[in-house]
C-alpha positions, 0 to 999 in steps of 0.5 A, spaced: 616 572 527 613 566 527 612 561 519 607 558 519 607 551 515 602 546 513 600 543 520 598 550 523 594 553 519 586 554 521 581 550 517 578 556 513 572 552 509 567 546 511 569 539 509 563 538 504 563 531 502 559 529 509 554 534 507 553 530 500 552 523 503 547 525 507 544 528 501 545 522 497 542 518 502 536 522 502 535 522 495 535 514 495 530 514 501 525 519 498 525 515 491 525 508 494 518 510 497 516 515 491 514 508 488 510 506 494 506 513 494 504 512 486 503 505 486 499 506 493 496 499 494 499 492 492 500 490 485 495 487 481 493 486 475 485 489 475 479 486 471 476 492 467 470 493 466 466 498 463 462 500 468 468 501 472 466 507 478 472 512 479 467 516 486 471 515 492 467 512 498 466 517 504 463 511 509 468 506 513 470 501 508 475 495 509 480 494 503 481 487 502 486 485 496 487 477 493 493 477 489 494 472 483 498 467 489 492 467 492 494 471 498 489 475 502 491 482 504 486 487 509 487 494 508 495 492 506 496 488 511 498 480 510 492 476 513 488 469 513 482 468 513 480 467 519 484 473 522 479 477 515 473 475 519 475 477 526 477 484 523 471 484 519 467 483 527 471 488 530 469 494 524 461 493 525 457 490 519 456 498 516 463 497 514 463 497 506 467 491 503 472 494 497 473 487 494 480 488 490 482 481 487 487 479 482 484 477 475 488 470 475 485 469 482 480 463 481 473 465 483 472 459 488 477 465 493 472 471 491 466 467 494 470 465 500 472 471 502 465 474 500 462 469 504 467 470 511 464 478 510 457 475 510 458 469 515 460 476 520 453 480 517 456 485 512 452 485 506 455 492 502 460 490 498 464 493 491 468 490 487 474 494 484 475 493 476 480 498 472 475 502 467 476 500 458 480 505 455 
């Protein structure tokens, strides 16, 4: 008959505590991109307007955002505006521009931008504003 002491004993139950990391680094990774699907575009602080439209546009459009720094944003990508215009080429002039700028942005950056979409021949614009409640 043979004792068995600490050592030779089988391991009868699972080591949880690898199991619990994973699940608490999933947790992290699912509430650190939970605020990027709510927010779902780059922060700004929108004009309102009372005619502000909430209908979602089917065409093929093109989401240029001017935050408050003066930065220039193309469907949420960093870009110039030179860089603007040669997307703006590349779409085709039925593209619909959604125009979403910053309202401490200055005007003369709106103009620009909207003049660099009519130099490439797109006239269809829309200006995103929040609606007053």
């Amino acid at each position: 008959m043979k004792l068995l002491d600490d050592d030779d004993r089988e391991i009868s139950e699972i080591n949880m505590t690898p199991f619990v990391d994973i699940i608490l680094v999933v947790l992290i990774i699912f509430l650190a991109t939970a605020t990027f699907i709510v927010e779902g575009k780059i922060p700004l602080n929108l004009p309102k307007s009372e005619t502000a439209e909430t209908g979602e546009i089917k065409e093929k459009k093109l989401i240029i955002t001017i935050k408050g720094d003066g930065s220039l944003f193309l469907d949420d990508r960093k870009i110039s505006i030179k860089t603007l215009k040669d997307n703006i080429k590349s779409a085709g002039k039925n593209s619909i521009i959604v125009l979403r700028a910053d309202r401490s942005v200055p005007f003369q950056k709106v103009v620009d931008v909207i003049d660099a979409c009519r130099s490439e021949g797109v006239e269809k614009y829309t200006i995103e504003t929040m609606r007053f409640e």
